[in-house]
C-alpha positions in Angstrom: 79.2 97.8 93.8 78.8 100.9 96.1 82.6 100.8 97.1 83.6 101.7 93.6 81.5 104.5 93.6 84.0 106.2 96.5 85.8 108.3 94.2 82.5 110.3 93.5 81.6 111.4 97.1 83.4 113.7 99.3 83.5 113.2 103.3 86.4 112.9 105.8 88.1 109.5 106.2 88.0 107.5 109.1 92.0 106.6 109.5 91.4 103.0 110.7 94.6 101.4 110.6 95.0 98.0 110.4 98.0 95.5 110.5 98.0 92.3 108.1 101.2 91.6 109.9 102.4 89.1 112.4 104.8 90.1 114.7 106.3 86.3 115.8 106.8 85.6 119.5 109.6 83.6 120.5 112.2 82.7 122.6 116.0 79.9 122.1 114.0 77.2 122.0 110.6 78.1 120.8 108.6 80.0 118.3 105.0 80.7 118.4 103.2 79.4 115.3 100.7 82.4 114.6 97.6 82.1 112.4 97.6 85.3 110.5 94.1 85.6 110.7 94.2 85.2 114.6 96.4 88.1 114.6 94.9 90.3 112.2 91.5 89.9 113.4 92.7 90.3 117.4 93.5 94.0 116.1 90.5 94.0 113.8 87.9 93.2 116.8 89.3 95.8 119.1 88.9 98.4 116.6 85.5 97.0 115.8 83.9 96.3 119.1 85.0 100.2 119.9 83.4 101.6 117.1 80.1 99.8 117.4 80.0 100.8 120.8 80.2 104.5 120.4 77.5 104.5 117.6 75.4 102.2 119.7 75.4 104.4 122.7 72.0 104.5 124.2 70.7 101.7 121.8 69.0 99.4 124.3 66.3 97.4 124.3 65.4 97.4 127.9 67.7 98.5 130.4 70.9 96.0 130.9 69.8 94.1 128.0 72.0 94.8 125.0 71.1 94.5 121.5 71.6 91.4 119.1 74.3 93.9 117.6 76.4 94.9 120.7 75.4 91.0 121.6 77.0 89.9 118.4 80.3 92.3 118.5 80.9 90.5 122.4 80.7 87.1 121.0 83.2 88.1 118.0 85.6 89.5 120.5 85.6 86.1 121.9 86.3 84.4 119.2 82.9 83.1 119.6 81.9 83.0 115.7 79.4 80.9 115.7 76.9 83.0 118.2 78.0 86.5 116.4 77.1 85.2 113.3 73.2 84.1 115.3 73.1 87.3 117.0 73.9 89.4 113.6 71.0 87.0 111.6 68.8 88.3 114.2 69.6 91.5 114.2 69.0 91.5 110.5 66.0 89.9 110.7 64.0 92.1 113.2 65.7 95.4 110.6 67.7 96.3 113.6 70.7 98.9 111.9 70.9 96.8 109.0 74.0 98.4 108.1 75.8 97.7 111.1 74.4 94.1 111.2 75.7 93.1 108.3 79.0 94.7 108.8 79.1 92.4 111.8 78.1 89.9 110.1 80.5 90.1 107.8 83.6 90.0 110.7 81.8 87.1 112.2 82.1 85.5 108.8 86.1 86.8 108.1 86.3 85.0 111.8 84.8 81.7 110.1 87.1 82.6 107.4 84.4 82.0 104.9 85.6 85.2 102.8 82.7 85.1 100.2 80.2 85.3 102.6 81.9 88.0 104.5 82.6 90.2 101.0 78.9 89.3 100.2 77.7 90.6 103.4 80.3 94.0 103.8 78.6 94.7 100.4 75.8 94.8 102.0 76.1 96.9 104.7 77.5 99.0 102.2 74.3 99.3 100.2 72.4 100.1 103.1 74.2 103.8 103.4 72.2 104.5 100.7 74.4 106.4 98.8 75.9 108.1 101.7 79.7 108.3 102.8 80.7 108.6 106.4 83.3 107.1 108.9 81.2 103.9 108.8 81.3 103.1 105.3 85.1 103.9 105.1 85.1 101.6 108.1 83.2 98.7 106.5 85.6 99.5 103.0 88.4 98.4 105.2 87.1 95.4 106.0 86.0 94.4 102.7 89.7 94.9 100.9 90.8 92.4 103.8 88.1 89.9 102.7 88.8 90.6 98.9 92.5 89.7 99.9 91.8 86.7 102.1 90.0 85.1 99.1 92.2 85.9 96.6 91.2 88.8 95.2 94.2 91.2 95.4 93.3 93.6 92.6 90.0 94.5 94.0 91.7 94.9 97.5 94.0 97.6 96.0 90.9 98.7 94.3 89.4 99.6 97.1 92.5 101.7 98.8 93.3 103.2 95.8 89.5 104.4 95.7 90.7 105.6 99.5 93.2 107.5 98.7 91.5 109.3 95.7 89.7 110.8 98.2 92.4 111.4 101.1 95.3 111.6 99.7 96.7 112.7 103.2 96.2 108.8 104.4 99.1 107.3 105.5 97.0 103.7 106.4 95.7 103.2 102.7 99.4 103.7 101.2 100.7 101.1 103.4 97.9 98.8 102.9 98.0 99.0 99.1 101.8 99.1 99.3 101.5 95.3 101.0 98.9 94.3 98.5 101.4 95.0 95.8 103.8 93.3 97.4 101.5 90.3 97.9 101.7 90.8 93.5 105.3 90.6 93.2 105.4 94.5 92.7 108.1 95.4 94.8 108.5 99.2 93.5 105.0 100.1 93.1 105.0 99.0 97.2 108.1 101.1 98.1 106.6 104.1 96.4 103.7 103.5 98.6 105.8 102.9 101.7 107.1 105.7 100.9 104.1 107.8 100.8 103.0 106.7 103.8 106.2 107.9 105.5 105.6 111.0 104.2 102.0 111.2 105.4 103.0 110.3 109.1 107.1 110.4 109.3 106.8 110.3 113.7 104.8 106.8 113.8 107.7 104.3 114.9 105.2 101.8 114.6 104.4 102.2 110.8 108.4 101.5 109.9 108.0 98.7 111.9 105.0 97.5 110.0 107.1 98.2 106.6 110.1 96.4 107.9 107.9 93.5 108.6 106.0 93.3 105.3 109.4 93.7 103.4 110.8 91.1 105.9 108.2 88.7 105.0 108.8 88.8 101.6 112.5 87.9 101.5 113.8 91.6 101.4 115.7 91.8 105.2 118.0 94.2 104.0 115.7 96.8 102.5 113.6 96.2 105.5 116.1 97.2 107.8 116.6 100.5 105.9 113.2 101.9 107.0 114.2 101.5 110.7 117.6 102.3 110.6 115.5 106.0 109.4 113.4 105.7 111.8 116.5 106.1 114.5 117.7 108.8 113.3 114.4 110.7 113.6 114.2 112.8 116.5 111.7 112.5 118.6 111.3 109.3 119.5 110.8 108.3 123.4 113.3 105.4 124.9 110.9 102.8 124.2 110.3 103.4 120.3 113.6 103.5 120.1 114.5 100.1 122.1 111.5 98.5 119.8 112.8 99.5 116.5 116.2 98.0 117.7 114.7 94.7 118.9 113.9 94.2 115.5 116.6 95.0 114.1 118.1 92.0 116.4 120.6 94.4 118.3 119.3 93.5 121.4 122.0 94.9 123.7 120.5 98.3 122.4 117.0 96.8 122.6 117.4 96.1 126.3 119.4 99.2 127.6 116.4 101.5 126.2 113.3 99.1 127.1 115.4 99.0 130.7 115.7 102.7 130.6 112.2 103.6 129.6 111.2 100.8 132.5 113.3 102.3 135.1 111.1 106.4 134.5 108.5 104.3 136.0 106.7 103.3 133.4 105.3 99.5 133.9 103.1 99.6 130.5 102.6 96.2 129.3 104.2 97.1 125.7 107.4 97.8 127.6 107.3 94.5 129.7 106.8 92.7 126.2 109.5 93.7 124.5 111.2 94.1 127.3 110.7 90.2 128.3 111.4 89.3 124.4 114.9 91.4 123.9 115.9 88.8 127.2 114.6 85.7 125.3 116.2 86.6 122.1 119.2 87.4 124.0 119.5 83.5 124.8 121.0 81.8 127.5 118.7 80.3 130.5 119.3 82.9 133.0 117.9 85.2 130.7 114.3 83.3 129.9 114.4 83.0 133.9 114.8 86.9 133.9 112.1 87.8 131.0 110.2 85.1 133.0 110.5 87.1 136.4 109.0 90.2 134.2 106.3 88.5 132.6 105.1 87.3 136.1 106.1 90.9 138.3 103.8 92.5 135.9 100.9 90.0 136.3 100.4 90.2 139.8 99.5 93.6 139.5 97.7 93.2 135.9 96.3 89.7 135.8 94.3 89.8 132.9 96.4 90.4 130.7 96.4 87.6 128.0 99.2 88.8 125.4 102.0 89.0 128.9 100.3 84.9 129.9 100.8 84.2 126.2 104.5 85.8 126.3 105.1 84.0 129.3 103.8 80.6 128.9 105.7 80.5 125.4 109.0 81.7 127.4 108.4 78.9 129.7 107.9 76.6 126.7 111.7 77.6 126.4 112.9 76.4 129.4 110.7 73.1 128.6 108.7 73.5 131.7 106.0 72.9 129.6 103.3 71.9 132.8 104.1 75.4 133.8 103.4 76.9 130.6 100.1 74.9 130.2 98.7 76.3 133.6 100.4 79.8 132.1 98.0 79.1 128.5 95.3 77.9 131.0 95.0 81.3 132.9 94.7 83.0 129.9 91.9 81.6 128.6 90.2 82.0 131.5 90.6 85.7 131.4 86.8 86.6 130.2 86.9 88.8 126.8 90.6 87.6 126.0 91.1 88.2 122.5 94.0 85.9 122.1 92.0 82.6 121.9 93.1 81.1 119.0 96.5 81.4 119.7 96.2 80.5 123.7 94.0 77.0 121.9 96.7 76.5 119.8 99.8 76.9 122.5 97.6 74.8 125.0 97.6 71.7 122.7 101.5 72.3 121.9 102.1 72.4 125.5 100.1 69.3 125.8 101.9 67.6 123.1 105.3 68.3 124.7 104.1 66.9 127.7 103.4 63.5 125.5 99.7 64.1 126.2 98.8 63.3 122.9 94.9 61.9 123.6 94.2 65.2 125.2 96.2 67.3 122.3 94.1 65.2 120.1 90.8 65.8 121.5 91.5 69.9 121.8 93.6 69.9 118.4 90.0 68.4 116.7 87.8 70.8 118.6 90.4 73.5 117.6 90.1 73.1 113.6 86.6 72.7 113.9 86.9 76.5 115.0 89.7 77.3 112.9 89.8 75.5 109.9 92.0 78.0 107.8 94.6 76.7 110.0 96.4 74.7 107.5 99.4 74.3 109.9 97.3 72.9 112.4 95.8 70.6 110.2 99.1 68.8 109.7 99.8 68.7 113.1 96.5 66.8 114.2 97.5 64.1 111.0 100.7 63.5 113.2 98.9 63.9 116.5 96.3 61.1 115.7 99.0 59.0 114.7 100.1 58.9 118.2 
């Protein structure tokens, strides 16, 4: 297989960094039930749909008709699996950029969450570089080790970072990556030495403790989690809002909110500081608080209405304050926001909000459509068994 054949060539690394993380919504009454992949792939898309772009510049067919590639990448950042994976067949078949086609190919297929076929067809694309190594194959590598690990195959994930790394040691993304394979393994100080690593490599990204602290977090070990933030605050450096985020999760939201407030208050209305912003006043409890993050969530969106992750924020918020017709309209709007990249999760909220309202024949018909879509969703699963019941 070309990947393991990295080690051998010599080019620079595209630093693609990607989060296998969840970072869980939620607010006193309510927590948002996250597919991983849904998540993941959200970040995964956006870097994708970017990337093609620039290296499709110009590649047209006719003027204002895009090709079955930049077709294909739309349809993925829709969610829309099922027309990518048509429009990257095509592509393929008329030998339009067969290395790119089959890269998309393959995320249409890590969006079906078929993982053999999406390894098989990142392969590949691979193969098609014949022989050489540039930012796209490094790209594409990415993407496979997330496949390998989707389907199980964890060693030839960490395979493919350590082959990474052998050629850019200087990468902080590929230690953190293998790190939380190794954790995946049960090999808890192999993954703190690569933590570790990475924190060398890039010691000012708030955002990479965070990542740590979550992985750790996720495997039972709070405590050691908390460590690599409590570092991260005494770097210096770091503006109001890193360091109100990296105290919202370490739950000491009186902190949380008087940074996030302070960073609000220089006039910043940035849609990552109205999150967590919103967020430190739902975890902070109480109903006059949800009313507050509420009040944020829908200032913000009068002046930026499509954003999808603040509808999402807010419609979960006002699952909270059980106004759960409010919250459906909230889900509602969202979807309707054209190239939203949260659809999975606004699906999945929708039927919830449904169900609370005791709509079951309608969170029934959606919940159906919705694993037909999604069917890795295991959770989900179980929750249409109950909902047909009704």
């Amino acid at each position: 297989m070309f990947i393991r054949e990295i080690c051998a060539k010599q080019n620079i690394l595209l630093c693609v960094r990607l989060k296998t993380e969840a970072e869980l919504c939620s607010s006193a009454f309510f927590k948002d039930k996250r597919s991983e992949e849904g998540i993941f792939l959200k970040k995964m898309w956006k870097i994708g749909f970017i990337f093609l772009m620039v290296l499709l510049t110009g590649c047209k067919k006719k003027e204002n008709e895009p090709t079955k590639i930049v077709s294909g990448m739309k349809a993925i950042e829709q969610s829309d699996y099922e027309t990518a994976v048509g429009n990257f067949e095509a592509a393929i078949a008329t030998g339009e950029d067969l290395e790119a086609a089959y890269r998309g190919l393959g995320m249409a297929y890590l969006g079906q969450t078929d993982y053999d076929k999406a390894v098989e067809c990142f392969e590949l694309a691979l193969q098609q570089a014949g022989g050489k190594v540039g930012t796209m194959e490094y790209d594409i590598s990415y993407y496979l080790a997330v496949a390998e690990y989707k389907r199980g195959a964890i060693d030839n994930a960490i395979q493919i970072y350590t082959s990474i790394i052998a050629l850019d040691k200087k990468n902080p993304s590929a230690y953190f990556l293998r790190g939380a394979m190794e954790l995946e393994k049960g090999e808890y100080e192999a993954a703190i030495k690569d933590f570790n690593e990475a924190i060398t490599r890039d010691e000012k990204n708030d955002e990479l403790y965070i990542d740590i602290f979550q992985r750790l977090k996720e495997f039972g070990y709070v405590d050691g989690g908390k460590e690599y933030l409590n570092k991260a605050l005494g770097i210096e450096g770091f503006n109001n809002y890193q360091k109100g985020r990296l105290y919202y999760f370490l739950q000491d939201y009186e902190n949380a909110r008087n940074f996030l407030e302070t960073a609000r208050s220089e006039g910043k209305e940035e849609p990552d500081i109205i999150l967590y912003l919103g967020k430190t006043y739902e975890d902070l409890g109480g109903e006059k608080n949800l009313e507050y993050a509420i009040s944020l969530y829908r200032s913000y969106l009068e002046k930026n209405p499509k954003d999808e992750e603040i509808y999402n924020q807010m419609g979960l918020c006002q699952m909270g304050l059980r106004d759960y017709e409010g919250a459906l309209g909230t889900f509602q709007a969202a979807l309707a926001i054209e190239g939203n990249t949260m659809t999975q999760n606004l699906k999945f909220h929708e039927i919830v909000a449904y169900e609370y309202m005791s709509d079951f024949k309608n969170a029934a018909a959606l919940m159906e459509e919705y694993i037909r879509t999604y069917p890795d969703d295991e959770a989900a699963k179980r929750e249409y068994i109950f909902l047909k019941t009704r």
